[in-house]
C-alpha positions as CSV (number, residue, x, y, z in Angstrom):
1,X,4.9,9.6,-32.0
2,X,2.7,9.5,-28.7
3,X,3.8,7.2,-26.1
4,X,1.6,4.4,-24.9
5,X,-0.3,4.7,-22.0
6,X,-3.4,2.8,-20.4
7,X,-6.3,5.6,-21.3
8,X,-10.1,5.6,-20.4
9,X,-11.7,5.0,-23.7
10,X,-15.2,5.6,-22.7
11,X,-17.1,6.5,-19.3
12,X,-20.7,6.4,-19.1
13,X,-22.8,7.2,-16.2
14,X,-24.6,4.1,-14.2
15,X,-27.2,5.9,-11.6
16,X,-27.4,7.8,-8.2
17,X,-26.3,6.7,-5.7
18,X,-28.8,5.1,-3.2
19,X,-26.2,5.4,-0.1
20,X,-24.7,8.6,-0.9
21,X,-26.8,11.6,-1.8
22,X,-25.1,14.1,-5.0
23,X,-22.7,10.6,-5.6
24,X,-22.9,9.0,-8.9
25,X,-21.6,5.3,-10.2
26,X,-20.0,5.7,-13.6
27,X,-18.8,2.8,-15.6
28,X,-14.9,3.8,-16.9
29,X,-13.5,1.8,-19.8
30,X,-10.0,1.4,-19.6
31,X,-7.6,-0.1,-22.8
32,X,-4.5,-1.1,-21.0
33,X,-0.8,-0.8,-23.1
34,X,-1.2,-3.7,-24.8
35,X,-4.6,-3.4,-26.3
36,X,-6.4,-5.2,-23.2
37,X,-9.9,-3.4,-22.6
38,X,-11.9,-4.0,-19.3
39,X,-14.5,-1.8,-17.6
40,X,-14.2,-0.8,-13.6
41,X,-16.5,1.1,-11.7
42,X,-15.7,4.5,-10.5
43,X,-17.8,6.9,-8.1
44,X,-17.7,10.7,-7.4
45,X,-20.0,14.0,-7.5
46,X,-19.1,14.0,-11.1
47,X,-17.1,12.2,-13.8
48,X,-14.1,13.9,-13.1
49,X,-14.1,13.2,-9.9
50,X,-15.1,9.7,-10.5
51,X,-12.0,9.3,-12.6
52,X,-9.3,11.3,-9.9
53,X,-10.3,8.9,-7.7
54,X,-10.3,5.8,-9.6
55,X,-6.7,6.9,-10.6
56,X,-5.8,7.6,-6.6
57,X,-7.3,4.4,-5.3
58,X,-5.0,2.5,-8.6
59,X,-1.8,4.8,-7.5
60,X,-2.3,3.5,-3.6
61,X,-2.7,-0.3,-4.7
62,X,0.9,-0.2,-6.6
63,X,2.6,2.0,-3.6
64,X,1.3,-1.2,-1.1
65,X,2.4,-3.9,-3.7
66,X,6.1,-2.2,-3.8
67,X,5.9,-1.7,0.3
68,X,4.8,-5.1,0.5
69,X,7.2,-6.7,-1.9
70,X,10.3,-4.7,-2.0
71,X,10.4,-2.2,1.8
72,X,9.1,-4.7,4.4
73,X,11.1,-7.5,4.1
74,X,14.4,-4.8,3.6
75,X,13.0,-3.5,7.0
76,X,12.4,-6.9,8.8
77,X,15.9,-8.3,7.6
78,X,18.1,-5.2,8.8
79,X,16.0,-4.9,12.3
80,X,17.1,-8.9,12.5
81,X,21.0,-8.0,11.6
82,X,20.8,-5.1,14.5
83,X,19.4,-7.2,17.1
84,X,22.1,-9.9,16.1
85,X,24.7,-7.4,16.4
86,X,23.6,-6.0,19.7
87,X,23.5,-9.3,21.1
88,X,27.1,-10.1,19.9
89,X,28.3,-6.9,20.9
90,X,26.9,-8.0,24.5
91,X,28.8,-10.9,24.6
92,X,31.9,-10.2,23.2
93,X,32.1,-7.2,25.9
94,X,30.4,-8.8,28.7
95,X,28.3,-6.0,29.3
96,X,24.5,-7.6,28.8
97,X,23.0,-3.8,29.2
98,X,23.2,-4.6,25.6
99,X,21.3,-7.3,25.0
100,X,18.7,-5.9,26.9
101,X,18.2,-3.3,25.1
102,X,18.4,-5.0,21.9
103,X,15.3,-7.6,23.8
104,X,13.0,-4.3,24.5
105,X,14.0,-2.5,21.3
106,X,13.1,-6.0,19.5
107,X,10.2,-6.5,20.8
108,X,8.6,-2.9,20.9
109,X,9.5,-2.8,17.5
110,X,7.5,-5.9,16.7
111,X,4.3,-5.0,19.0
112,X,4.2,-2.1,17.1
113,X,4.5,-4.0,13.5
114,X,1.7,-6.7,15.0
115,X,-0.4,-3.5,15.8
116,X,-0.2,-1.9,12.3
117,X,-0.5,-5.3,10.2
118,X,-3.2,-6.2,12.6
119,X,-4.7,-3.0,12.1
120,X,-4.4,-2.9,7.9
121,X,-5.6,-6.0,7.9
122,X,-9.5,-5.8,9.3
């Protein structure tokens, strides 16, 4: 027995497109695993294409939601634990070299994560 799968169940073409010369709009209907059916658009040079990229832009939405769910807050929680332990290592040797360099780590590390969100964001 065949596994179950979302599938495009129909794709028809729309028109040219009036920004993009040799680009078409297709209409791709799509039954999802449990018998849902809703209709996206889709554009490319040819249905094919249309549908490779429909699939790619889908693929990159999930790999954000998992980055943005699951790997950012991992990543935020363990730079916290280092800076905490860089700042007790500093004090429990009385050398603050260390704190200082978990303070410019720290915060180079969260310029750069301003930068990038601020970026992905516009």
């Amino acid at each position: 027995m065949a596994k179950q799968r979302r599938r495009a169940i129909e794709a028809k073409l729309i028109e040219e497109s009036k920004t993009s010369p040799g680009y078409f709009k297709y209409q791709v209907t799509i039954r999802e695993i449990d018998g849902k059916v809703h209709t996206i658009p889709a554009y490319g040079y040819d249905m094919q294409d249309a549908i490779k990229r429909l699939i790619r832009i889908e693929r990159n939405d999930k790999i954000t939601e998992v980055y943005n769910k699951k790997i950012e807050p991992i990543t935020i929680f363990g730079l916290g634990i280092g800076w905490v332990g860089c700042v007790l290592t500093s004090a429990l040797l009385n050398n603050y070299q260390y704190a200082y360099w978990a303070v410019i780590s720290i915060f180079s590390i969260l310029s750069l994560y301003i930068i990038i969100r601020f970026i992905r964001g516009l």
